[in-house]
C-alpha positions in Angstrom: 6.0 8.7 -22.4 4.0 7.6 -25.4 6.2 4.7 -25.9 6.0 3.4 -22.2 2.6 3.8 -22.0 2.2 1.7 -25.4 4.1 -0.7 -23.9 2.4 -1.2 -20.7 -0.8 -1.5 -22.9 0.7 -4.4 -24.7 1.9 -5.9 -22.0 -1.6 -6.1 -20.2 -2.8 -7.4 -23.1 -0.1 -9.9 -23.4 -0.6 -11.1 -19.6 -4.3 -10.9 -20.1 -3.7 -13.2 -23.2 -1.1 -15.6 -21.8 -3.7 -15.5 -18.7 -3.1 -17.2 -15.6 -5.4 -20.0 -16.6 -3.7 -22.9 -15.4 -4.2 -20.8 -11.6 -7.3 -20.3 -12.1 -10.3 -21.9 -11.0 -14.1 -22.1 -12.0 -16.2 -19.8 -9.6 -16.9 -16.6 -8.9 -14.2 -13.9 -9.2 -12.0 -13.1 -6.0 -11.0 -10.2 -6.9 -13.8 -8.5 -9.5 -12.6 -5.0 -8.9 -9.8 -2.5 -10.4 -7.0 -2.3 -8.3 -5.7 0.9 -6.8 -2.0 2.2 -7.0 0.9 3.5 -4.7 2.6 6.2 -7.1 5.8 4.8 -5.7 5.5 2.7 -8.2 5.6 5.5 -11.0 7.8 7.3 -8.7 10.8 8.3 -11.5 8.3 9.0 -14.8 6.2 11.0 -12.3 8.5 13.2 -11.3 9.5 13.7 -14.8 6.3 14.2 -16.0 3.6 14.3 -13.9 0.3 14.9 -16.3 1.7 12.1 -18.9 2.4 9.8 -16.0 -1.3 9.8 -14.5 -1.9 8.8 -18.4 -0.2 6.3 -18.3 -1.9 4.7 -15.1 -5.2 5.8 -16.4 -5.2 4.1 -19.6 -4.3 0.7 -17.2 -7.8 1.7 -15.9 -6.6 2.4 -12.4 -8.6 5.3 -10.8 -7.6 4.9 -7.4 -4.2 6.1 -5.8 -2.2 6.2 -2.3 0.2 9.3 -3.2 3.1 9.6 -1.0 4.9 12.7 -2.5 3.4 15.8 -4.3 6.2 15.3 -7.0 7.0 19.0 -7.1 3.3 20.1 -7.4 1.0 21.7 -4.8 -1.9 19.8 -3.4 -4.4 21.7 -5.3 -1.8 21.5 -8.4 -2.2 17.7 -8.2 -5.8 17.9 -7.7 -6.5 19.2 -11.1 -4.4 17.1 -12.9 -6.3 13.8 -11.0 -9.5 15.4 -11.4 -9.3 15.7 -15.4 -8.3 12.2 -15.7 -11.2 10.8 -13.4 -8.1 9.6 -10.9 -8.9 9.8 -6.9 -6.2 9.9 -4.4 -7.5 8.6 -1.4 -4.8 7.8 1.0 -2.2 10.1 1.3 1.3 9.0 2.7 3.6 11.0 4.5 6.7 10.5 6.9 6.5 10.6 10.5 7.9 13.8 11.4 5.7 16.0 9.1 2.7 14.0 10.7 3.9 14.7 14.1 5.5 18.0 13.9 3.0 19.3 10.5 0.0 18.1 11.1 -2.3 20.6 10.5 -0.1 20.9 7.1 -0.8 17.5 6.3 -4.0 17.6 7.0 -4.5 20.3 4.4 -2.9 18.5 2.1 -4.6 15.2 2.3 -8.1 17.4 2.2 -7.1 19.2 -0.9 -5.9 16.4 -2.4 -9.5 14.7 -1.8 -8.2 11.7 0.5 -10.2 10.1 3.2 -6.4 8.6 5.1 -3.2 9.7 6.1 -0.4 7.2 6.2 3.3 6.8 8.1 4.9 3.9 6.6 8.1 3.8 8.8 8.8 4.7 12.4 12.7 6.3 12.5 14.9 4.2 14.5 18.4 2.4 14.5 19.0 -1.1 15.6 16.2 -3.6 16.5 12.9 -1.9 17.0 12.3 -2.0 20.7 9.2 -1.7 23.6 10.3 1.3 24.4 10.2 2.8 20.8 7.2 1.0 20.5 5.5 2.4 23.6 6.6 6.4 21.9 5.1 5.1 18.3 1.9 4.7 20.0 1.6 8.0 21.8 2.2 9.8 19.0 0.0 7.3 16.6 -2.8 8.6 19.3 -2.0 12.2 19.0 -1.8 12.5 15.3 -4.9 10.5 14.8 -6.8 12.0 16.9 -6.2 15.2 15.6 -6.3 14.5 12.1 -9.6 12.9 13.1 -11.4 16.0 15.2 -9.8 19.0 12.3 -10.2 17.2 9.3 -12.4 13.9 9.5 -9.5 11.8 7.8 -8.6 8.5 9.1 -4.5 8.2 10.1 -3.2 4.6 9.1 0.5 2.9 10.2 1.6 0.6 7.1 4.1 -2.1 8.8 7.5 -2.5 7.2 8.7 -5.3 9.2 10.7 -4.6 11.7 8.0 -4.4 14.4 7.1 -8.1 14.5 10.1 -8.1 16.8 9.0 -10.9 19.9 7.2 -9.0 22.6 5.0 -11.0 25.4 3.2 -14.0 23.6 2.9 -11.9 20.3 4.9 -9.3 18.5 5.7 -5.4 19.0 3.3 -5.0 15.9 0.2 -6.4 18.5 1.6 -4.3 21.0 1.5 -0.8 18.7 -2.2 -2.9 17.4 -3.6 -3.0 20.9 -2.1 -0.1 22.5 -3.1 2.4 19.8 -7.0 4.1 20.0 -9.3 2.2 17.5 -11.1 5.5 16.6 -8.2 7.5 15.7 -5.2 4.7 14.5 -6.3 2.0 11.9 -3.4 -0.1 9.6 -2.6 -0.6 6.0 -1.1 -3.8 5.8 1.7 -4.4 3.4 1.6 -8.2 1.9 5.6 -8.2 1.7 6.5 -6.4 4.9 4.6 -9.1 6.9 5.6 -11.9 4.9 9.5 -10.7 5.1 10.0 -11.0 8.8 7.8 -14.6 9.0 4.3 -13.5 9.7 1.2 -14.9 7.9 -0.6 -11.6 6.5 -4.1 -12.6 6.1 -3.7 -14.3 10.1 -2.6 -10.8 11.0 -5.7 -9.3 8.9 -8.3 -11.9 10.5 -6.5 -11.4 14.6 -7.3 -7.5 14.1 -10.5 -7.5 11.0 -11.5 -4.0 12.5 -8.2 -2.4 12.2 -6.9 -2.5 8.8 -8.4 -0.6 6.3 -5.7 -0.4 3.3 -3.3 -2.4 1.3 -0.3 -3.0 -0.7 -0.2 -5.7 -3.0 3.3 -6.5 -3.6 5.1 -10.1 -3.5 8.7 -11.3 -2.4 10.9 -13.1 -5.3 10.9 -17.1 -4.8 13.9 -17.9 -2.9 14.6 -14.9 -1.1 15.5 -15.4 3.2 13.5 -12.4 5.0 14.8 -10.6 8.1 13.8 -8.1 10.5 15.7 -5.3 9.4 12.5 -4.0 7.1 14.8 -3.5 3.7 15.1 -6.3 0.8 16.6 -4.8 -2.9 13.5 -3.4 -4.7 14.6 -6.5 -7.6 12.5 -8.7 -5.3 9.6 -7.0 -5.8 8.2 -9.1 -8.3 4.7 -9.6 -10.5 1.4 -10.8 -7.5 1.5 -14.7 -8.0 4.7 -15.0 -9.2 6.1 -14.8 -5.7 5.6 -16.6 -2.3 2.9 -15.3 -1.1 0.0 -16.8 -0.8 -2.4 -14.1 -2.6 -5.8 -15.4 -2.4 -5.7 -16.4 1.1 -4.7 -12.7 2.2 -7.3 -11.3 -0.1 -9.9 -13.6 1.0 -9.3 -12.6 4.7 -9.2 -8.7 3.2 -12.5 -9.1 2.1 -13.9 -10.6 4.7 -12.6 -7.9 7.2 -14.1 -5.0 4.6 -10.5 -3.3 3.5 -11.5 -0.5 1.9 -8.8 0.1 -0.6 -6.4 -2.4 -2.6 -3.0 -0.6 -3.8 -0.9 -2.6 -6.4 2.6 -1.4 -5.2 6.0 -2.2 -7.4 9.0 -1.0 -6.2 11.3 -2.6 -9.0 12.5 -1.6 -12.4 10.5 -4.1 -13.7 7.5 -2.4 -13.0 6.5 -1.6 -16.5 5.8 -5.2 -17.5 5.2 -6.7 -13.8 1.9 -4.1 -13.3 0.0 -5.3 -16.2 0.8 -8.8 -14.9 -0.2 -8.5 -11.9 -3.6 -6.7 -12.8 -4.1 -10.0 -15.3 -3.4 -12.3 -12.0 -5.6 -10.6 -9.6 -8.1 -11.1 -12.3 -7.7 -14.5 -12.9 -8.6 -15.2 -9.3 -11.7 -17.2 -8.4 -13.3 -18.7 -5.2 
């Protein structure tokens, strides 16, 4: 663990080095802050080692996580290990079921763990997503948010994963599960890739609904790469922010103006040991 964590130091320092100064522009900084982290990212060390792991992402001076599994650990368990680092987990993801059926044991969780969000990032279902499994996804978005709302004061969020930008009316099913859900008990976490993939524009999604979204994943889609509807791509595409086809700034600069609250760098490949510290170096070479 030692030697991956010296070599993500090095390679922050190399991107940082190398820069993305031919990108960047004279101006004020887009993105100023440290960005947060889905532990998918980590997901193989840190359930391997766990403590050595949150090391690892501390010393790239991330204090901000979305955890979506308790790797093994209880809630409390993980709290103490985050809390001795300085690491927060505010957004906590979990599937579907266990926020339908487990609630209240979510809810737990999430509060013990210290996070102000619960997240579903994919709604089960076979074949093209469909109005009529769009119409249940919103009754149940309603009844889990509202009660993770009234027990527990935590806000429930949907992250999209492309499938539900199936045509619906003169928009998508996505607007449908956007306009049909309660605004004070279901907001969205809007993943960069998973609106890209299917051929939507993420920071036009962002500015149509600026009150709903309140998280994100940062992620970008290889160059070259056809996108579907099927909400699936081979994690290789995942590749470093800016290196991709995305355009990055423009969905940051319509994050910002909405006020998201939380910015999660999220990797999926098995590059992610050199493509993090790039992608940290990127998001700081951004200006306006």
């Amino acid at each position: 663990m030692k030697i991956k964590q010296f070599t993500l130091r090095a390679a922050l320092l190399a991107a940082l080095a190398c820069g993305y100064s031919a990108s960047a522009q004279k101006g004020k900084p887009l993105f100023p802050e440290q960005p947060g982290m889905v532990s998918y990212t980590f997901r193989t060390s840190l359930s391997k080692n766990t403590a050595a792991t949150l090391d690892t992402i501390k010393a790239l001076k991330i204090t901000d996580m979305e955890f979506s599994s308790l790797f093994g650990k209880t809630a409390p368990e993980l709290r103490k290990l985050l809390d001795e680092r300085g690491i927060k987990c505010s957004s906590f993801g979990v599937g579907y079921d266990d926020a339908l059926n487990k609630t209240q044991e979510v809810g737990n969780n999430a509060k013990a763990l210290g996070a102000s969000y619960v997240r579903v990032a994919w709604v089960p279902h076979k074949g093209p997503f469909t109005l009529e499994m769009a119409e249940k996804t919103v009754a149940d978005f309603n009844k889990i948010g509202k009660q993770l709302k009234e027990e527990f004061g935590l806000t429930f969020c949907y992250h999209n994963h492309g499938y539900e930008f199936e045509k619906h009316g003169e928009g998508t099913l996505m607007d449908y599960i956007i306009q049909n859900t309660d605004p004070k008990f279901v907001s969205f976490e809007l993943d960069m890739l998973w609106t890209f993939f299917p051929g939507q524009d993420p920071a036009a999604l962002i500015s149509k609904y600026p009150d709903r979204f309140k998280l994100m994943h940062m992620k970008d889609l290889k160059k070259g790469i056809t996108g579907n509807m099927s909400g699936g791509t081979p994690v290789e595409n995942d590749v470093a922010l800016g290196t991709g086809q995305i355009d990055i700034p423009a969905v940051l600069k319509a994050a910002k103006k909405a006020g998201l609250k939380h910015y999660y760098i999220e990797d999926e490949s098995p590059s992610y040991a050199t493509q993090v510290p790039q992608s940290i170096a990127y998001l700081k070479s951004l200006k306006y």
